[in-house]
Z-matrix of the N, CA and C atoms (Angstrom, degrees):
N
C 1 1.461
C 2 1.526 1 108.56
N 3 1.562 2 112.79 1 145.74
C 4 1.566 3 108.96 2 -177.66
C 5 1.542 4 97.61 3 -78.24
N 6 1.531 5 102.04 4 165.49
C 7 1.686 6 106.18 5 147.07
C 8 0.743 7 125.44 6 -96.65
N 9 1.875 8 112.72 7 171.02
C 10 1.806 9 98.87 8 -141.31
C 11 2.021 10 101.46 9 -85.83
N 12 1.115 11 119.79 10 8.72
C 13 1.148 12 136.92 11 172.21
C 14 1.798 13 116.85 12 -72.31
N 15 1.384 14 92.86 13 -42.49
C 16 1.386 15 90.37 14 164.73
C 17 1.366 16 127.21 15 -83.20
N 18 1.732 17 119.27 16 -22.65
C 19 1.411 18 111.68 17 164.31
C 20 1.270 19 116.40 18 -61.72
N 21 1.493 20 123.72 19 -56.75
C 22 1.181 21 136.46 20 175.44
C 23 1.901 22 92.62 21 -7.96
N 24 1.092 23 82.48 22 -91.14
C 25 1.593 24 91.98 23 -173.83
C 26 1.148 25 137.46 24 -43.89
N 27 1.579 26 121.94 25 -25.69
C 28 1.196 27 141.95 26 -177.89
C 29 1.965 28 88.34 27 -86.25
N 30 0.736 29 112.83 28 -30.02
C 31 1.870 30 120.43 29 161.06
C 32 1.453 31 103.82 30 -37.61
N 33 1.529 32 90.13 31 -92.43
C 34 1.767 33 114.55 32 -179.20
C 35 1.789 34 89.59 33 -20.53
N 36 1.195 35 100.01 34 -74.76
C 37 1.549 36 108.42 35 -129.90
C 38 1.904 37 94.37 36 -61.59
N 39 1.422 38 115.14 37 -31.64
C 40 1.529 39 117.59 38 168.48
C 41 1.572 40 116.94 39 -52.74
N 42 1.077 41 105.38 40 -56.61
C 43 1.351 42 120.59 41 173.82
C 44 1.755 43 118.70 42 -43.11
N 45 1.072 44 102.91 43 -64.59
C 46 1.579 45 122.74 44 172.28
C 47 1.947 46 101.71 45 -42.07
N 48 1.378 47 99.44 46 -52.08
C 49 1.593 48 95.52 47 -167.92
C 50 1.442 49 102.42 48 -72.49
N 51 0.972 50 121.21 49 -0.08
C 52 1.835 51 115.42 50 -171.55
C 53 1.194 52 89.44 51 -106.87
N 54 1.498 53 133.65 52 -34.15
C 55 1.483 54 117.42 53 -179.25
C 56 2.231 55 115.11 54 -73.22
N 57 1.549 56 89.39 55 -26.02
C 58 1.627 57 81.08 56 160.21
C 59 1.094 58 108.70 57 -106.76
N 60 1.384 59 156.52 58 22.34
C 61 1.298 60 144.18 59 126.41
C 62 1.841 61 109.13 60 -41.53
N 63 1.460 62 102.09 61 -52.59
C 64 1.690 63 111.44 62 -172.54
C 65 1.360 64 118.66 63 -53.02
N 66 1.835 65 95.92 64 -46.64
C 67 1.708 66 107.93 65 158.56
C 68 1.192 67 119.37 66 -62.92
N 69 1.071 68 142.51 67 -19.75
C 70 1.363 69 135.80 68 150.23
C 71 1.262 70 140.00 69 -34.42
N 72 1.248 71 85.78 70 -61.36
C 73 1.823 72 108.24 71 -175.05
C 74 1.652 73 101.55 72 -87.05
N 75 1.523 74 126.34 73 -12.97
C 76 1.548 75 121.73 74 160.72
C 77 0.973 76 97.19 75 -97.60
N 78 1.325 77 165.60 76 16.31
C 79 1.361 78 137.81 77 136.80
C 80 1.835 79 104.46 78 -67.79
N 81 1.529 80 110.60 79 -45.76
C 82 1.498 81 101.36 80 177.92
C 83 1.348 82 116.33 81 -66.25
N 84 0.732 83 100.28 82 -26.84
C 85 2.111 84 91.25 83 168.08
C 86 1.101 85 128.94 84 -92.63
N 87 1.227 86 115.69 85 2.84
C 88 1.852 87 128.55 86 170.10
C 89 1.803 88 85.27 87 -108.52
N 90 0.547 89 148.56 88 27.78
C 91 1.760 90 119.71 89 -168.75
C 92 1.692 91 83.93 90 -105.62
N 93 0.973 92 133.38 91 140.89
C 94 1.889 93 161.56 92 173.53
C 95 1.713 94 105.71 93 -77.69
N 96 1.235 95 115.55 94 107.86
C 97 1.081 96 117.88 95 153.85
C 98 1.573 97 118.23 96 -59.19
N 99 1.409 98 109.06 97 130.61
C 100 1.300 99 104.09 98 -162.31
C 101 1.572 100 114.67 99 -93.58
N 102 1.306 101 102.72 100 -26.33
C 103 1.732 102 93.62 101 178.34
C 104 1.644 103 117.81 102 -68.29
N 105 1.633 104 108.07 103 -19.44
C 106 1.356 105 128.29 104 -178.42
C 107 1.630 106 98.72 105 -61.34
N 108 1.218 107 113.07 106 -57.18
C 109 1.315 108 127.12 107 -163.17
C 110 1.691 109 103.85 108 -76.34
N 111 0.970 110 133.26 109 0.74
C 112 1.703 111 140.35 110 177.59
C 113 1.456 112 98.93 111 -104.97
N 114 1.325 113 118.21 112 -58.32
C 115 1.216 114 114.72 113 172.87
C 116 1.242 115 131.03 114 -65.24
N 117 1.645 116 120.15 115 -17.82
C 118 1.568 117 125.08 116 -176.81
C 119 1.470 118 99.03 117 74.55
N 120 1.300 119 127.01 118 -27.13
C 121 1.591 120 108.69 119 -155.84
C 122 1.645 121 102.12 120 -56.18
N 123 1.292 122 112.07 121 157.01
C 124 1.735 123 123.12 122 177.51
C 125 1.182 124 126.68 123 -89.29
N 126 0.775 125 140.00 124 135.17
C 127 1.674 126 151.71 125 -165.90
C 128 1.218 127 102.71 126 -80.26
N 129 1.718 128 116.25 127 112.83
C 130 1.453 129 90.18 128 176.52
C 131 1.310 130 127.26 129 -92.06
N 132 1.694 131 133.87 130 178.62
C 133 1.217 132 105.67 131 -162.87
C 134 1.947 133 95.97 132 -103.55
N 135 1.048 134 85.93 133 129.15
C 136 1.810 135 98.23 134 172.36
C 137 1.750 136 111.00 135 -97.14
N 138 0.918 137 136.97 136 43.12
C 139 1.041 138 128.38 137 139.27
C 140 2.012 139 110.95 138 109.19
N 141 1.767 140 100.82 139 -3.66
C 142 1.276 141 113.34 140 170.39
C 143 1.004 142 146.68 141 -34.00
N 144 1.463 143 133.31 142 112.59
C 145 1.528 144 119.66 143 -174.51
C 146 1.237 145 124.61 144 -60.25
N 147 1.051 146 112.01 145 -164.59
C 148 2.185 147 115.84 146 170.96
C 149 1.335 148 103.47 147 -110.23
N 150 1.382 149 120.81 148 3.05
C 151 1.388 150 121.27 149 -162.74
C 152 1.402 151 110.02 150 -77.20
N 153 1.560 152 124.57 151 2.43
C 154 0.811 153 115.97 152 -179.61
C 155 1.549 154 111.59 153 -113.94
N 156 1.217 155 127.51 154 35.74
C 157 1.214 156 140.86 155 168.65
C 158 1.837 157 99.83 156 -134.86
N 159 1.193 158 102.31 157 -23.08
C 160 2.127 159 105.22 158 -173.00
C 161 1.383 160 91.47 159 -73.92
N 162 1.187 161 121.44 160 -65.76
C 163 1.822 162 117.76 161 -156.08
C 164 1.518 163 94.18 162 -73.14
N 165 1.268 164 148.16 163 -28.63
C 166 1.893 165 125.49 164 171.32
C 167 1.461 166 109.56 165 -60.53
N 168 1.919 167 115.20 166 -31.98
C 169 1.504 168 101.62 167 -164.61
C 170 1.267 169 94.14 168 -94.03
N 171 1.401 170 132.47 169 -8.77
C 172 1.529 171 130.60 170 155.12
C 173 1.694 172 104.38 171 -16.01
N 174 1.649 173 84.33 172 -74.28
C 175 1.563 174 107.80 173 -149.06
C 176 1.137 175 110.87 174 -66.37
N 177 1.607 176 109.81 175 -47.89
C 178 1.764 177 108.84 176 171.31
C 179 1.479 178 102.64 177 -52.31
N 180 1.327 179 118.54 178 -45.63
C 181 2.048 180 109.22 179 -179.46
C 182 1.304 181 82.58 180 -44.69
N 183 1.626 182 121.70 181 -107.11
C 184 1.435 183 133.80 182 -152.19
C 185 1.399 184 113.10 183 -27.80
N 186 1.090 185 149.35 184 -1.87
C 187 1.805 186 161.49 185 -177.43
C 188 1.145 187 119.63 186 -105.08
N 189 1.816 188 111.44 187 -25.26
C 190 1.639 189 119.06 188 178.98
C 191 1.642 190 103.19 189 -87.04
N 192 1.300 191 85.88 190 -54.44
C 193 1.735 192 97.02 191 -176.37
C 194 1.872 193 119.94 192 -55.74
N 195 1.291 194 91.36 193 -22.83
C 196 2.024 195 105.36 194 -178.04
C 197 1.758 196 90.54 195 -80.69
N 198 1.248 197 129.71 196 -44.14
C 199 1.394 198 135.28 197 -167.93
C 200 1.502 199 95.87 198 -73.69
N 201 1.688 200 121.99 199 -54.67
C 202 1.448 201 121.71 200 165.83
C 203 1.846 202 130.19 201 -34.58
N 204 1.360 203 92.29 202 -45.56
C 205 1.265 204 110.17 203 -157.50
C 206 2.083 205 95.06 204 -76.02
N 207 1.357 206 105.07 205 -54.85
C 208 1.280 207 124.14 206 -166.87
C 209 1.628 208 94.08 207 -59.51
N 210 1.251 209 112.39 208 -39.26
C 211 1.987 210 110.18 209 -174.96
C 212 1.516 211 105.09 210 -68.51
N 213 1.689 212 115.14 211 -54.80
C 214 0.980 213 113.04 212 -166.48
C 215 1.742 214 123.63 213 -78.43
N 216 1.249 215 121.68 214 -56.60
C 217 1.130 216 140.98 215 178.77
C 218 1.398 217 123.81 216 -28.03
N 219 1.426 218 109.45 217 -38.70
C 220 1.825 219 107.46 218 164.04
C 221 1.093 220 101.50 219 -72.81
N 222 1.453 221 117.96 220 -39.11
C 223 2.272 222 106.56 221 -156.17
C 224 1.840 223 94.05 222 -65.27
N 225 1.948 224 102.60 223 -12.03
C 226 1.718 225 73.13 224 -174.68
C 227 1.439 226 102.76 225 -111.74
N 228 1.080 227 140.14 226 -1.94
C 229 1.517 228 132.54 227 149.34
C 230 1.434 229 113.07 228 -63.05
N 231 1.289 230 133.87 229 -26.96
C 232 1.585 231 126.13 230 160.23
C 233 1.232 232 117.97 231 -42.64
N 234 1.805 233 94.09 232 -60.62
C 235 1.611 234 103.86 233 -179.88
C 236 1.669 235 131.87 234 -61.75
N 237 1.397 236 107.71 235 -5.54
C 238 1.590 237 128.39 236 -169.65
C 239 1.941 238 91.66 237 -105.69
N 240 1.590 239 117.04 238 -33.87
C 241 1.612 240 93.54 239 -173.26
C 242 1.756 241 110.79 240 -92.59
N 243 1.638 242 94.55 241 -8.61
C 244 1.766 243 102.42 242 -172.90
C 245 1.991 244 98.81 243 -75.35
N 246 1.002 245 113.15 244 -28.88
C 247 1.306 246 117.49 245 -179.33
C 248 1.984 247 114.34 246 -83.50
C-alpha cells in the first residue's frame, strides 16, 4: 500500500494534467481561422451552442477544485482528530 504522501501527490500531479488537458482543448476552440481573419468576412451564426467553451471551463473548474480538495481536506481532518 502507498503512503498517503505519495497519493497526495500522485493527486497533484493527476489533477495538473487535466488542467492542461482543459488548456488544450481551449486553445482548440479559441484558435482563429486565418483566412477568415484576412478577409474580416463574419461567421455567420448557425445555430451553435456555448457548449463548446462550458464543458473545457467545466473541466478546468473540476481540476482546481480536485487540486483544492486534495491540499485542503487532510489539514482539516487533522484538525477535527487533534481536537
Amino acid at each position: 500500500m502507498m503512503s498517503k504522501k505519495m497519493v497526495k501527490i500522485i493527486c497533484i500531479i493527476m489533477a495538473g494534467l487535466m488542467i492542461l488537458s482543459a488548456c488544450a482543448v481551449l486553445l482548440q476552440v479559441f484558435a482563429a481561422d486565418e483566412a477568415a481573419v484576412i478577409s474580416g468576412t463574419v461567421i455567420p451564426d448557425t445555430g451553435d451552442s456555448d457548449m463548446d467553451y462550458i464543458i473545457p471551463a467545466g473541466i478546468a473548474v473540476a481540476a482546481v477544485l480536485a487540486v483544492v480538495l486534495c491540499l485542503v481536506l487532510p489539514k482539516i481532518k487533522k484538525k477535527d482528530t487533534e481536537e
